[in-house]
C-alpha positions as CSV (number, residue, x, y, z in Angstrom):
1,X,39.2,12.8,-20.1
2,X,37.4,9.7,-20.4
3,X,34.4,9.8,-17.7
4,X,32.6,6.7,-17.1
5,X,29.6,6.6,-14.3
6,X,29.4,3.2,-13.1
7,X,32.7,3.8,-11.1
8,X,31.3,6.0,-8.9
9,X,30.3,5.1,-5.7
10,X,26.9,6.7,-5.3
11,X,26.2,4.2,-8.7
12,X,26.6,1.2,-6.7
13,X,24.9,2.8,-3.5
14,X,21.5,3.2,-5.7
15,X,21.7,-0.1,-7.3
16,X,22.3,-1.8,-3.8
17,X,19.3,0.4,-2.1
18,X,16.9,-0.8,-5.3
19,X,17.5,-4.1,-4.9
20,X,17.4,-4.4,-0.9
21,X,14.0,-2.9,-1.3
22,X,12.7,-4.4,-4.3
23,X,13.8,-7.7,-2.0
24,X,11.7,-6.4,1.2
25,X,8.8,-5.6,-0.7
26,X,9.2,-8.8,-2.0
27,X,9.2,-10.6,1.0
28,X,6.4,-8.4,2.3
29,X,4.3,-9.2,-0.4
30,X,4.3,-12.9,1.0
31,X,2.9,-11.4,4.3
32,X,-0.5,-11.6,5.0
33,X,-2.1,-8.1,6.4
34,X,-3.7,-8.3,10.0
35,X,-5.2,-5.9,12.2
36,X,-3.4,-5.3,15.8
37,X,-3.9,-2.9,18.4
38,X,-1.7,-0.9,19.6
39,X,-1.0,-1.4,23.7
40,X,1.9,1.1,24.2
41,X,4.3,3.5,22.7
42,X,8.0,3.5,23.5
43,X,9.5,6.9,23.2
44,X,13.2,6.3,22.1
45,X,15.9,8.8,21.2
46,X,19.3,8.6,19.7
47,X,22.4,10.6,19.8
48,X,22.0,12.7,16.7
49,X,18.0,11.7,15.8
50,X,15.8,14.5,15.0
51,X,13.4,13.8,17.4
52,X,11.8,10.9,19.7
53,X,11.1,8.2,17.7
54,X,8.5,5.5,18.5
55,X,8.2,1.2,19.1
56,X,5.0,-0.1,19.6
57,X,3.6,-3.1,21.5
58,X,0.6,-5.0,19.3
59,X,-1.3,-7.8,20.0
60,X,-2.8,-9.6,17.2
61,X,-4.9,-12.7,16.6
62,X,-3.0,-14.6,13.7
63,X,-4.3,-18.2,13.1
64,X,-6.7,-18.3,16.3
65,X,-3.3,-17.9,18.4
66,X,-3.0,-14.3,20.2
67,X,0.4,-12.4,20.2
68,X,2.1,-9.5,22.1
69,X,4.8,-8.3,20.4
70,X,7.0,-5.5,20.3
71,X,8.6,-4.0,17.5
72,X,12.0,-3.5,16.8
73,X,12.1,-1.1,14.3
74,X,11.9,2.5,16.3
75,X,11.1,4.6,12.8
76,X,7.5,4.9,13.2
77,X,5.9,8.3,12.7
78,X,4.9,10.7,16.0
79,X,1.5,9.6,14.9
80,X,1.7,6.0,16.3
81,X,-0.7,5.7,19.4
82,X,-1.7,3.7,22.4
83,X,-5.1,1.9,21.9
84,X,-4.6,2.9,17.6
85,X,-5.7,-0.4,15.5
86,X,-2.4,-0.7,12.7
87,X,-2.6,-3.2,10.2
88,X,0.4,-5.3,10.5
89,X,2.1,-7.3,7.5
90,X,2.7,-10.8,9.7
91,X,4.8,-13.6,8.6
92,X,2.9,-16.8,7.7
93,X,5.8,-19.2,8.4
94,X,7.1,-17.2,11.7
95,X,3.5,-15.3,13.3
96,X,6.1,-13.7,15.8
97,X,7.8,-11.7,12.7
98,X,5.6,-8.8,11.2
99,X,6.3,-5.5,9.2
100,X,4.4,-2.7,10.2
101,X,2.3,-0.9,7.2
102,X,5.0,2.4,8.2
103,X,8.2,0.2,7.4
104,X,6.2,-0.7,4.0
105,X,6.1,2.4,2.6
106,X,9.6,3.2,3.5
107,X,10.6,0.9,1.1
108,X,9.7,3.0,-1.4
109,X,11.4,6.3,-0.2
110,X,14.6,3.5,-0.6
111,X,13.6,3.2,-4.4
112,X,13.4,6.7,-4.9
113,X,16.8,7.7,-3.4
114,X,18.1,4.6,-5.1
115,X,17.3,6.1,-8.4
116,X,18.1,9.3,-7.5
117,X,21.5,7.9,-6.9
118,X,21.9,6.2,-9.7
119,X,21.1,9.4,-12.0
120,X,23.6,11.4,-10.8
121,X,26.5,10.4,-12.1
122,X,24.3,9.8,-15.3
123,X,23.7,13.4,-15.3
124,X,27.4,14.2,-14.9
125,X,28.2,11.6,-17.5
126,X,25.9,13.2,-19.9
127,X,27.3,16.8,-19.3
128,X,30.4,16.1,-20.6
């Protein structure tokens, strides 16, 4: 029997996660770090979520103008707190947009199981 990898779907999953983060660090590459400080935490929780996760509200100085934003991601780490100084990856074309230096590094968690993805059915192929 004839086994060929790139028809399975955890193949396609792994490419698909590479190249959406290979695209996001890409973007935040084009991001210029700033420091903000943290004003509050949101707690959050889901249906099904481990535990509490966490939004914060920053305010940042970006181009002599100040913001107040809050996030929208809610996948920051417990160790996000109120009056904490974050550096923040913010948009030069839109000040209002910014990825926070936790989001960053998630990116490369997405390579990782991207690859791992991608080498499973490679290891099944090659066991044949």
């Amino acid at each position: 029997m004839d086994y060929y990898f790139w028809t399975e779907p955890p193949f396609y999953f792994g490419i698909g996660l590479i190249i959406y983060a290979l695209l996001k660090l890409r973007e935040k590459s084009k991001y210029i770090p700033t420091e903000a400080l943290c004003l509050k935490v949101t707690r959050t929780s889901f249906y099904g979520s481990v535990g509490p996760n966490r939004m914060g509200t920053y305010r940042y100085i970006f181009a002599g103008q100040e913001y107040i934003i809050q996030e929208k991601s809610d996948l920051n780490p417990k160790r996000l707190k109120k009056g904490g100084v974050y550096t923040l990856y913010v948009n030069p074309d839109n000040p209002r947009v910014f990825i926070t230096e936790f989001q960053g590094k998630n990116y490369y968690y997405f390579i990782a199981l991207g690859l791992l993805s991608i080498f499973l059915p490679l290891q099944r192929y090659f066991s044949y």
